[in-house]
N, C-alpha and C positions, 0 to 999 in steps of 0.2 A: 514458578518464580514470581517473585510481589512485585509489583511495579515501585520502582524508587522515583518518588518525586525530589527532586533536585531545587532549591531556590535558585529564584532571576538574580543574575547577576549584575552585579550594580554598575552596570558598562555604559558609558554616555554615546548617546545619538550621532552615529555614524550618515552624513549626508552625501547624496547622489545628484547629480544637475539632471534635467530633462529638459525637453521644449513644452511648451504651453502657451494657450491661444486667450491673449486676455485683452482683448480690444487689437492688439499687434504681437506677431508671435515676442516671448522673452522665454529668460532664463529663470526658471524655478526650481527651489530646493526642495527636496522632501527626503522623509528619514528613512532608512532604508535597513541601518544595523542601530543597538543590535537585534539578532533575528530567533525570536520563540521557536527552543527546536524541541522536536522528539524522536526517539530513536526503539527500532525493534528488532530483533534477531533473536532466534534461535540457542545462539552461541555466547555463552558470558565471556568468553574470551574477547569475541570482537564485540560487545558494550560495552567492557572495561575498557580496551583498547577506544575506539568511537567517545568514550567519556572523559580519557585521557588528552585525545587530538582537540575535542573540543571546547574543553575550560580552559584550554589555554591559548585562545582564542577570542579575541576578546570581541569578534565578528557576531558571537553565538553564546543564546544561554538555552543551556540544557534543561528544563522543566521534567524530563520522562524517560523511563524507559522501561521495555517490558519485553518479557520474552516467549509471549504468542502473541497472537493476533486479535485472539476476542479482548484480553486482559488492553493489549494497546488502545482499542477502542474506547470500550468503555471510559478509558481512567483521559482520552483523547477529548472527549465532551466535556470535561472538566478544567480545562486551561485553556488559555489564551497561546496556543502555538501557530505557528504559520508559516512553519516546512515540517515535513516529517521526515524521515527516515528508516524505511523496513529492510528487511530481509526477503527474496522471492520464496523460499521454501519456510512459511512461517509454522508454527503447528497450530493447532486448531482451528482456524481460520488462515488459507492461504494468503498468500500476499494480492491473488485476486480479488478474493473476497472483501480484504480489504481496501482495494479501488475500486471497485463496485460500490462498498458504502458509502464512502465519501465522496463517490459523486450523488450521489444524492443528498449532501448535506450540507443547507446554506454555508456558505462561510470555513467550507473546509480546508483545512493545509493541504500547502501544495506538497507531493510526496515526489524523493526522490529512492527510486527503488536500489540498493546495496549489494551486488550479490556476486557469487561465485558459482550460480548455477551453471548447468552443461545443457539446460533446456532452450536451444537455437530461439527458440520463440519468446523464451519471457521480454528482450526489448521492447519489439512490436506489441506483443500483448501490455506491457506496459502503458505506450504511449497509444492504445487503441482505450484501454480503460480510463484515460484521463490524467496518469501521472504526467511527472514535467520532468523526469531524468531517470536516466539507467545510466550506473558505474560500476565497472565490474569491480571486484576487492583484490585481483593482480592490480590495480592501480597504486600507485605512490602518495603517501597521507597528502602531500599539496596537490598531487590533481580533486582528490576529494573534496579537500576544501573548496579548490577554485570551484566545482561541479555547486557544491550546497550556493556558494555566494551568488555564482550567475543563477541560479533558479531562484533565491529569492529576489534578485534583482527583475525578475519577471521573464529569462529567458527561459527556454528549452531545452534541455543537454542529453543526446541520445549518439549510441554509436549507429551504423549506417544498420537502416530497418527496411526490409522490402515490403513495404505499406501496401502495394498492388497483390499479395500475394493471401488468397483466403482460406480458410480453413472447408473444404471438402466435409470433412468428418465432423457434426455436431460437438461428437465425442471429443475431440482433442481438445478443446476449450475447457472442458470438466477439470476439475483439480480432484487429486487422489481420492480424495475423502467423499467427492462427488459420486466418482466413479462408483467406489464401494456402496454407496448410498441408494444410488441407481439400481446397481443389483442386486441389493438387500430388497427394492420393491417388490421384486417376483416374487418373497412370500408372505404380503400381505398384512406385516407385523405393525403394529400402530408405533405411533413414535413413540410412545413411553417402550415401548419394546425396541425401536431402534437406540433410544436414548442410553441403555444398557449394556447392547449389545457393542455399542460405540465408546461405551465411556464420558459419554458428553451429558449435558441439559437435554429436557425437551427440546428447550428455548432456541439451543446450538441446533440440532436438527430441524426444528423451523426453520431456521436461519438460511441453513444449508438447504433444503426442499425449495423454499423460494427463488433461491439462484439457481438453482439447476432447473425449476420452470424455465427459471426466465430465457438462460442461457438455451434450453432445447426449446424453448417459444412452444409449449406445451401452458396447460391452464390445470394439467392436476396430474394425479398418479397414476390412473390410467392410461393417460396420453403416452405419458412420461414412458410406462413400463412398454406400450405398442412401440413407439420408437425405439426402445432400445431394443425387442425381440427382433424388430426388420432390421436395427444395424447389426444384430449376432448373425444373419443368415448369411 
């Protein structure tokens, strides 16, 4: 799918009061809508639906929308947005994948994750990677609204997450494609040979071999392959 870039809409500065400390506390204004969004899923059902709640909204201007996760990236460093919008089960790059990059990138939007997953864990893993909201898509179009506006407004929106609770298994933190990836090391195959057998770039399987280091806190392929023969025993 091409990523459709959307024009800013020509919406005037929505203002929010705060405290602020300037010789004695007062009251400061500062602009808050409208709010550069972008948006990714899977499903062109729910972009078109997500593109319809939102242009008529005059809270939000749609700039993007893409339906993977490398495509949202990439075309992501190109605009000025400052919420995003994914899907958890993205394709080629999971929706991990993509809160792992964007914490490492100055100045990234705040993402609030979209989903109808059945994965108990994508909340937590959500807000363990850095997002700022989990909504599930059983939700009602105005709860989703209110969810996008408190995040840009600088809150948190999550359903109840057991945060005390850690992942035992390396493994379960891997996303699909990790998984596969992992055990495609046992033969050896260089990446242009995974890149084939994948369907992807090299450049994709870099991508992915480096988060799965990082995630198994491994420094290369061998480590990578010993850990996972001791978690198969």
């Amino acid at each position: 799918m091409n990523d459709n870039i959307i024009p800013v809409n020509d919406n005037p500065p929505i203002f929010a009061h705060t405290d602020t400390l300037l010789g004695e506390e007062s009251q400061a204004l500062f602009p808050i809508f409208p709010v550069n969004i972008a948006i990714a899923d899977k499903n062109p059902m729910v972009l078109a639906a997500l593109e319809a709640l939102l242009t008529r909204d005059k809270r939000f201007n749609l700039l993007l929308m893409a339906g993977d996760g490398e495509r949202f990236l990439q075309a992501l460093g190109r605009l000025p947005i400052s919420l995003a919008v994914i899907g958890w089960e993205l394709p080629v790059l999971h929706a991990r994948d993509v809160l792992q990059t964007l914490s490492r990138r100055p100045g990234a939007p705040k993402v609030v994750v979209y989903s109808g997953t059945r994965d108990p864990a994508a909340p937590a893993d959500t807000l363990r990677l850095g997002g700022a909201g989990f909504v599930s898509k059983l939700s009602p179009p105005e709860r989703l609204l209110e969810v996008f506006a408190a995040v840009a407004a600088g809150d948190m929106v999550f359903p109840f997450v057991d945060i005390q609770k850690g992942r035992a298994d390396p493994l379960a933190g891997l996303t699909h494609r990790e998984r596969d990836l992992l055990a495609a090391l046992e033969s050896g195959q260089s990446n242009a040979q995974l890149a084939r057998e994948f369907g992807v770039s090299i450049n994709t399987v870099k991508f992915h071999l480096r988060n799965l280091f990082c995630k198994l806190d491994v420094r290369n392929r061998t480590q990578a392959i010993c850990q996972y023969l001791e978690m198969k025993r």
